[in-house]
C-alpha positions as CSV (number, residue, x, y, z in Angstrom):
1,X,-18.9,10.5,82.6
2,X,-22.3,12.5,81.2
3,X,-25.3,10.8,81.6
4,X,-28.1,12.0,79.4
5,X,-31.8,10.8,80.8
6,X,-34.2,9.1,78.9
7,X,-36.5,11.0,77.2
8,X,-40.4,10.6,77.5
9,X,-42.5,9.3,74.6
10,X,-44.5,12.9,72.7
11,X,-47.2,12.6,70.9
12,X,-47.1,13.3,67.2
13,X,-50.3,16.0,68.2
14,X,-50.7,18.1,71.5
15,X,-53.9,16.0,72.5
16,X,-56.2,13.0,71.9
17,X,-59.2,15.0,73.3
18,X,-58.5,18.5,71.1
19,X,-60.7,18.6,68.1
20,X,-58.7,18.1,64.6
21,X,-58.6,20.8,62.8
22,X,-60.3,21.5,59.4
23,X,-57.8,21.0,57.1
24,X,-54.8,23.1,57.5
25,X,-53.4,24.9,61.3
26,X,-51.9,28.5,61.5
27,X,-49.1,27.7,59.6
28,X,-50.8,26.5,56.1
29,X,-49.6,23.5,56.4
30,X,-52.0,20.3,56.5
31,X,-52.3,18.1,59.5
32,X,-51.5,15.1,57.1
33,X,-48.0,16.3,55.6
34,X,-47.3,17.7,59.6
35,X,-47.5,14.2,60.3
36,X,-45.5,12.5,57.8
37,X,-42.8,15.8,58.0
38,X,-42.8,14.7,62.1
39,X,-42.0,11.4,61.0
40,X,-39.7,11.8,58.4
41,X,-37.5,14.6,60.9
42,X,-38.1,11.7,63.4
43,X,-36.3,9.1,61.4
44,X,-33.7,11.4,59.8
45,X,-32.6,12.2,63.6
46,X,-32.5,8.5,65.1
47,X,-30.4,8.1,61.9
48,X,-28.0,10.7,62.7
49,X,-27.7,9.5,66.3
50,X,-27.2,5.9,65.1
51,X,-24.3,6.9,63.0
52,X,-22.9,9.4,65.6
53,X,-22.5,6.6,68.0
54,X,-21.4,3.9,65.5
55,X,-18.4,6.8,64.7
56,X,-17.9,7.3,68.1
57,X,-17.8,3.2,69.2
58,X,-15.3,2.8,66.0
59,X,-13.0,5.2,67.2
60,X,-13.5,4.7,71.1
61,X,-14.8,7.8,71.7
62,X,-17.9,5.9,73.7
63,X,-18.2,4.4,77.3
64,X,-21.3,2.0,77.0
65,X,-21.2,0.3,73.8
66,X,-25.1,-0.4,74.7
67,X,-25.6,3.1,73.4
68,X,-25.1,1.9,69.5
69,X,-27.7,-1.0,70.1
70,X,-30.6,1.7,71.5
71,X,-30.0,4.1,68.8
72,X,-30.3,1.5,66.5
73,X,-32.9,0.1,67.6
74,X,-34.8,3.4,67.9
75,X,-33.7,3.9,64.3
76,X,-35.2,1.5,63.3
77,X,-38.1,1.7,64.9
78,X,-38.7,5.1,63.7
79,X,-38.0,3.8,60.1
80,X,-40.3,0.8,60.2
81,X,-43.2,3.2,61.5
82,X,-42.8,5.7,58.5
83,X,-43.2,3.0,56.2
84,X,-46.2,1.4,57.5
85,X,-48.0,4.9,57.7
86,X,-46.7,5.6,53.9
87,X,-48.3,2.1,53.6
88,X,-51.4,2.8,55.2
89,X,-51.7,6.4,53.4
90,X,-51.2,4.3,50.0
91,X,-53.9,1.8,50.7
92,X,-56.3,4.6,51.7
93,X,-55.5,6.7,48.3
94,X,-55.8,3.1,46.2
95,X,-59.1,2.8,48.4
96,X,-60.5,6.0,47.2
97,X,-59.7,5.5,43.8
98,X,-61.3,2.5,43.4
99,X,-65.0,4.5,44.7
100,X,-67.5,4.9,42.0
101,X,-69.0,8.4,41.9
């Protein structure tokens, strides 16, 4: 039997204490869509996983069946915090909108 350890929470950025960059990094790409393309990858992957293992449990492929309740948690985990920051980019946009120049 494989056991695969468990790994450590990374940071969406490399540090709290590094100063954000203007507004895009070396790549072109904007800190902001890094984020939410981080996120999105992040959820697409826990999603994979979660129906990976749900194949593998159906078919009995799998030796802890605690496996499919982690992954789907972590699935959904990952999904419920894309949505609250799509919600929290939405309310800032609305916010913005609604400024009088």
């Amino acid at each position: 039997m494989e056991f695969t350890p468990i790994r450590p929470i990374e940071p969406l950025w490399d540090s709290l204490s590094q100063p954000v960059q203007e507004t895009r990094p070396a790549d072109g790409v904007s800190l902001f869509a890094s984020v939410f393309q981080s996120a999105i990858d992040n959820v697409r992957e826990t999603n994979r996983i979660q129906v990976d293992l749900e194949y593998q449990l159906a078919t009995g492929q799998i030796d802890n069946p605690a496996d499919v309740n982690i992954a789907a948690s972590k699935a959904s985990t990952a999904a419920m915090l894309l949505m609250e920051m799509r919600n929290k980019a939405v309310e800032a946009y609305n916010e913005l909108m609604r400024i009088s120049v």
